[in-house]
C-alpha positions in Angstrom: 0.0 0.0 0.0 1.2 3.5 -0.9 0.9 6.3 1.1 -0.7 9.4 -0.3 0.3 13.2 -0.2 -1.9 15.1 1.3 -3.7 17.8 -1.5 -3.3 20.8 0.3 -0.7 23.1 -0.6 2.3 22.4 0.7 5.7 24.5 2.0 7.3 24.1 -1.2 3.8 25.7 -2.5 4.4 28.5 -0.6 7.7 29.1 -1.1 7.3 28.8 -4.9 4.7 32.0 -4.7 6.9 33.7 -2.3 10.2 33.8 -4.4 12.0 31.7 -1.6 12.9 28.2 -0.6 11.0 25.9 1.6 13.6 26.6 4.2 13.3 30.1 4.3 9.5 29.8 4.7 10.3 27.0 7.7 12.3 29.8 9.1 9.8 32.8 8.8 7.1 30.2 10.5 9.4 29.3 13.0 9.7 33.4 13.6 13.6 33.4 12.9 15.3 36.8 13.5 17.9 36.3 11.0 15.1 36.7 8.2 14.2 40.3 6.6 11.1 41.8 7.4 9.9 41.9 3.5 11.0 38.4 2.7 8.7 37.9 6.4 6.1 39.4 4.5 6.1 37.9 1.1 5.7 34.6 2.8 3.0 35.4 4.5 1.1 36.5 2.4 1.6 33.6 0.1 0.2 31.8 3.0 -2.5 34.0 3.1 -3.2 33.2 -0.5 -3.0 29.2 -0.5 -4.6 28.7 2.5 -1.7 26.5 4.1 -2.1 24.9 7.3 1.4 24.7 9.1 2.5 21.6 9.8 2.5 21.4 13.7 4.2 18.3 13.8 6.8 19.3 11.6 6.5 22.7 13.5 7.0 20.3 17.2 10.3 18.7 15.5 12.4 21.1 14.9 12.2 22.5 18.3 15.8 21.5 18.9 17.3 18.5 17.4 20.3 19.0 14.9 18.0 19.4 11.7 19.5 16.6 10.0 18.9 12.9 9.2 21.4 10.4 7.6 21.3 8.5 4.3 23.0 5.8 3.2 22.9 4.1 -0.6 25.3 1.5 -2.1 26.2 3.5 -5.6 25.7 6.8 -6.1 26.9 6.4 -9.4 23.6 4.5 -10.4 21.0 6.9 -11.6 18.5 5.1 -9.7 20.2 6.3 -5.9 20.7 9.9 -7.2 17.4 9.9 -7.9 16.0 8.2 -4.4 18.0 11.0 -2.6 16.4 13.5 -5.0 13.1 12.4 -3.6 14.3 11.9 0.4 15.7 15.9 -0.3 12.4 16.7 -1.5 10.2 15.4 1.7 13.0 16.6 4.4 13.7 20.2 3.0 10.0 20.7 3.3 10.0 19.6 6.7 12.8 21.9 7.4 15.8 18.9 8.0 19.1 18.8 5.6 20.8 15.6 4.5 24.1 14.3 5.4 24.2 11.6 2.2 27.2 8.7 2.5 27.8 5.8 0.3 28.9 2.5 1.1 30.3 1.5 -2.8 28.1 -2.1 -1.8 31.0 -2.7 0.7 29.1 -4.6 3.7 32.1 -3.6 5.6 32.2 0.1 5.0 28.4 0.1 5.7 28.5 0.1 9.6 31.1 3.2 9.7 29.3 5.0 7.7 26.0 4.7 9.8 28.3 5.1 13.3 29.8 8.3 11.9 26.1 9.7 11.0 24.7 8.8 14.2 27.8 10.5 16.1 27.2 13.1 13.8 24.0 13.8 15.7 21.5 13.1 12.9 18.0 13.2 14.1 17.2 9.7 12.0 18.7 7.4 9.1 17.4 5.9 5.6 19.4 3.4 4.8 19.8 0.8 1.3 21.5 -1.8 3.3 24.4 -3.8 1.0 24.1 -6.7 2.2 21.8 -9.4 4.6 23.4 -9.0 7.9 21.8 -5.7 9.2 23.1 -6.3 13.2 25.1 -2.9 12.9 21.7 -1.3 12.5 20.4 -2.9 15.6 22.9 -0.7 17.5 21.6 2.4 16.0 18.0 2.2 16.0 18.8 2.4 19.7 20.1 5.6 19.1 17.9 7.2 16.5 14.8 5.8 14.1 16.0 3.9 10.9 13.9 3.7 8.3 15.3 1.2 4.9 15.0 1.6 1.7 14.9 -0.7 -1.6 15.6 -3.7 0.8 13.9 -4.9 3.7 14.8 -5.6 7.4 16.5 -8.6 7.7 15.7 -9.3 11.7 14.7 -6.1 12.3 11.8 -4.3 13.6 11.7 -1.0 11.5 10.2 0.3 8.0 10.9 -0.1 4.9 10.2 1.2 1.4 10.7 -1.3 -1.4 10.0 -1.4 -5.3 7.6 -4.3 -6.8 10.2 -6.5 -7.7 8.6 -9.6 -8.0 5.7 -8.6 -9.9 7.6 -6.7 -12.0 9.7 -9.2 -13.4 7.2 -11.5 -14.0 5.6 -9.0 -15.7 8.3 -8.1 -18.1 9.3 -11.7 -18.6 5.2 -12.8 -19.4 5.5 -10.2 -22.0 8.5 -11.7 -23.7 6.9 -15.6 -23.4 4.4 -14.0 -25.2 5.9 -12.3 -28.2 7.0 -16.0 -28.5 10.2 -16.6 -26.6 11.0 -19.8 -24.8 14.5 -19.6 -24.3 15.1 -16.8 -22.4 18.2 -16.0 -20.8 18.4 -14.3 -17.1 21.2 -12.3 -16.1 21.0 -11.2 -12.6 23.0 -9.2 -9.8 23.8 -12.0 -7.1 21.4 -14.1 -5.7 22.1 -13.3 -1.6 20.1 -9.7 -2.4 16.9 -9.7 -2.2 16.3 -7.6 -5.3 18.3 -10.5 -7.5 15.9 -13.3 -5.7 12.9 -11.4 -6.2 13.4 -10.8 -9.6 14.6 -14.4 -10.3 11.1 -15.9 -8.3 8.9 -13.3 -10.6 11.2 -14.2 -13.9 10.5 -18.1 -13.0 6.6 -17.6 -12.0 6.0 -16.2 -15.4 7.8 -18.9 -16.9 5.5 -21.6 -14.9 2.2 -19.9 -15.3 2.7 -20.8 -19.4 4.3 -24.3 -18.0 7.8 -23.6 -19.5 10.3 -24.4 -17.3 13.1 -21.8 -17.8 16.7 -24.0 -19.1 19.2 -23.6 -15.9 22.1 -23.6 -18.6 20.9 -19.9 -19.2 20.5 -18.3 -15.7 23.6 -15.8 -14.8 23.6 -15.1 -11.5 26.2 -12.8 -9.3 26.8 -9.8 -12.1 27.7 -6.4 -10.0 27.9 -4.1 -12.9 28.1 -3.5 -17.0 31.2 -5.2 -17.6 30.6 -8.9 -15.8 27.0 -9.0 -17.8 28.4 -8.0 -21.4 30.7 -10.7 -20.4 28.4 -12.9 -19.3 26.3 -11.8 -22.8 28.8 -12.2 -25.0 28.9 -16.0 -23.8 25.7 -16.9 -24.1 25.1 -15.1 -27.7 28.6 -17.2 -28.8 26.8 -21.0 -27.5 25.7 -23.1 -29.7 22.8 -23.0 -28.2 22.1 -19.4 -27.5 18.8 -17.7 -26.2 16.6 -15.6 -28.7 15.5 -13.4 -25.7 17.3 -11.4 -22.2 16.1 -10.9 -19.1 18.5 -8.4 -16.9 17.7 -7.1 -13.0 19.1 -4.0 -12.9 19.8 -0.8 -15.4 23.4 -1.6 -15.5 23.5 -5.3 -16.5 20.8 -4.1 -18.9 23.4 -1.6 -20.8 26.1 -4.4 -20.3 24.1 -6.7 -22.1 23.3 -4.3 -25.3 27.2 -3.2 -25.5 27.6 -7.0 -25.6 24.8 -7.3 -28.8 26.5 -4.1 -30.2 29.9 -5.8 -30.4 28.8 -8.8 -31.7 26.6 -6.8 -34.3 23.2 -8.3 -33.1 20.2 -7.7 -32.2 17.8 -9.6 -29.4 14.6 -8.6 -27.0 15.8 -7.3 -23.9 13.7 -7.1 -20.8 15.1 -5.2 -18.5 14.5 -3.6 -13.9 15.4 0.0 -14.0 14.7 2.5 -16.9 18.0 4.3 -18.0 18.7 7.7 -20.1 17.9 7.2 -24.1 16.3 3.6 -23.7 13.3 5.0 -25.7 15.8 5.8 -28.6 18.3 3.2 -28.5 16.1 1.1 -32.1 16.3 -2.0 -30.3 13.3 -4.1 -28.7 13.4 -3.5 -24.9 10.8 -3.8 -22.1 11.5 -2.1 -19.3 10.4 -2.5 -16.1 9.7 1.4 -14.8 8.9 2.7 -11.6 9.6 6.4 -9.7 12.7 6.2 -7.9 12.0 9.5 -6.5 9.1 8.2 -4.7 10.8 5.3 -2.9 13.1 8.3 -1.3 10.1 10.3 -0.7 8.2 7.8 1.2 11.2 7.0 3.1 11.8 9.9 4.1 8.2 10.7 5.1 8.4 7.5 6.9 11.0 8.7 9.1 9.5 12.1 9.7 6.6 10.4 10.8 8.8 8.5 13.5 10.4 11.6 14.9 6.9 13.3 15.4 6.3 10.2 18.5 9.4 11.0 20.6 6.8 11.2 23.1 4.2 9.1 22.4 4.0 5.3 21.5 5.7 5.2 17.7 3.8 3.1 15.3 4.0 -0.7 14.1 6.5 -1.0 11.3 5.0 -0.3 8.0 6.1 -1.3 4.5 5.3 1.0 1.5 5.7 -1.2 -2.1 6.4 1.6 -4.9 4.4 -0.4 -8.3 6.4 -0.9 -11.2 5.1 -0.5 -14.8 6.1 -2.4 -18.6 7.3 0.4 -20.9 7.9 -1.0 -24.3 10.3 0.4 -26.8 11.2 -0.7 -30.4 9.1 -3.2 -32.4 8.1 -6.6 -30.6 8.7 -9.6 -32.8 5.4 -9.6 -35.0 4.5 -6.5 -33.8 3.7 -3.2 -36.0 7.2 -1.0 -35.3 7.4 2.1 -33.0 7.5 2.3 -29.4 4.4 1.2 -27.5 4.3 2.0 -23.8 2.2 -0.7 -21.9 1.2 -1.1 -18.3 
């Protein structure tokens, strides 16, 4: 279940018709001296104008505190973290908090320095994309500060999470190549002890038994961590004797390893692919992708862990669990199918 925004106008709202930022209106609500007395005005009258309700809650938080919570991905490189920190930015400058952002490179031993520095660093809360299964370290600081995770779940822990319809999504994609035609469809997935990779695999082989095809093991690649391990792992399956007339990748990066592979080798087969990248829609070649709002998963989180701080003093929720859906987007001509792209969901 997704939470939804509330429709009233919001701080960002305000500070859009004011000429300012949402932190400046936080600090003319909060009555800070520091601000001018015309900039005082212009933002309230924009509030004036929208009709916005401040947030007491929000309002109740920043009463002291060190304004700032914690996040923690595993590769800022990827486009798809840059953009779930866009989205935990969003919710926490509207709320008045900054970001201290740190990134563990998918080392599972670098993760639990980074989340002790934050913590010393006296952030109010954390959002973390754990690297790997064993999450004690994050024991340790939920009794410090909320933790909220992101993308993967609790692994013996009692905390929310935000996580993207992985299993549903690849069964999806991979129902939609079975049926353009393909039974021999090759997987090629990041490795199998994250959740996203055995997620993916269970909704890649569900959509393979629901036609009763049972996918050939001699085609599953498992344990790719970036481009260059799947075009290598591509380039060996296209080469077989044997070789699959369709792809099935988990992630945005073994997707573009897989098409530099076909581009070397001067080929072309359907990919379906987790993770929509930059020019996908004008790359010529046949791809499903499996889409879904990265922002969103940051912005829940994030509101998820706002939420938390608002009951230092009362009795804090259950954990929740917030599933961002995914959608098919098609791009290129299908096998049989008139050419052009032709977005599905």
């Amino acid at each position: 279940m997704t939470a939804r925004r509330s429709g009233g106008p919001t701080m960002q709202d305000v500070g859009k018709l004011a000429q300012v930022s949402a932190m400046t209106v936080s600090r003319v609500l909060k009555n800070d001296p520091g601000v001018s007395e015309a900039t005082r005005e212009r933002v309230f009258s924009a509030v004036d104008r929208l009709g916005y309700r401040r947030n007491e809650t929000a309002r109740s938080l920043r009463l002291g505190g060190s304004g700032m919570i914690g996040l923690v991905v595993t590769n800022l490189a990827n486009p798809f973290y840059s953009r779930l920190a866009l989205g935990v930015q969003e919710v926490a400058t509207e709320f008045g908090f900054r970001v201290l952002l740190g990134n563990s490179a998918e080392q599972t031993d670098r993760e639990p320095e980074l989340v002790d520095d934050l913590v010393d660093h006296q952030v109010e809360g954390l959002i973390v994309v754990p690297a790997g299964s064993r999450q004690q370290h994050l024991a340790g600081a939920m009794r410090r500060v909320p933790v909220v995770l992101a993308a993967r779940p609790p692994a013996g822990l009692d905390t929310d999470c935000v996580l993207v319809d992985d299993f549903h999504g690849a069964r999806e994609a991979t129902a939609s190549l079975l049926a353009d035609g393909h039974t021999r469809i090759a997987f090629l997935g990041n490795p199998p002890a994250l959740y996203t990779g055995a997620e993916r695999l269970r909704g890649f082989w569900a959509a393979h038994e629901e036609v009763g095809i049972e996918p050939d093991s001699g085609i599953i690649r498992q344990g790719l961590t970036d481009a260059l391990t799947a075009e290598r792992a591509t380039r060996e399956l296209i080469e077989g004797s044997d070789r699959p007339s369709a792809l099935f990748c988990t992630n945005n990066r073994i997707s573009q390893g897989a098409i530099r592979a076909l581009y070397k080798a001067g080929t072309t087969i359907p990919i379906a692919g987790f993770d929509d990248f930059d020019l996908s829609d004008v790359l010529g070649l046949p791809l499903t992708i499996v889409s879904y709002d990265a922002d969103e998963i940051g912005r829940q989180a994030a509101r998820l862990l706002i939420g938390r701080l608002g009951h230092s003093d009362a009795e804090p929720p259950a954990a929740r669990r917030i599933t961002v859906p995914t959608r098919v987007v098609r791009h290129g001509a299908a096998p049989g199918a008139d050419a052009g792209p032709a977005p599905t969901e």
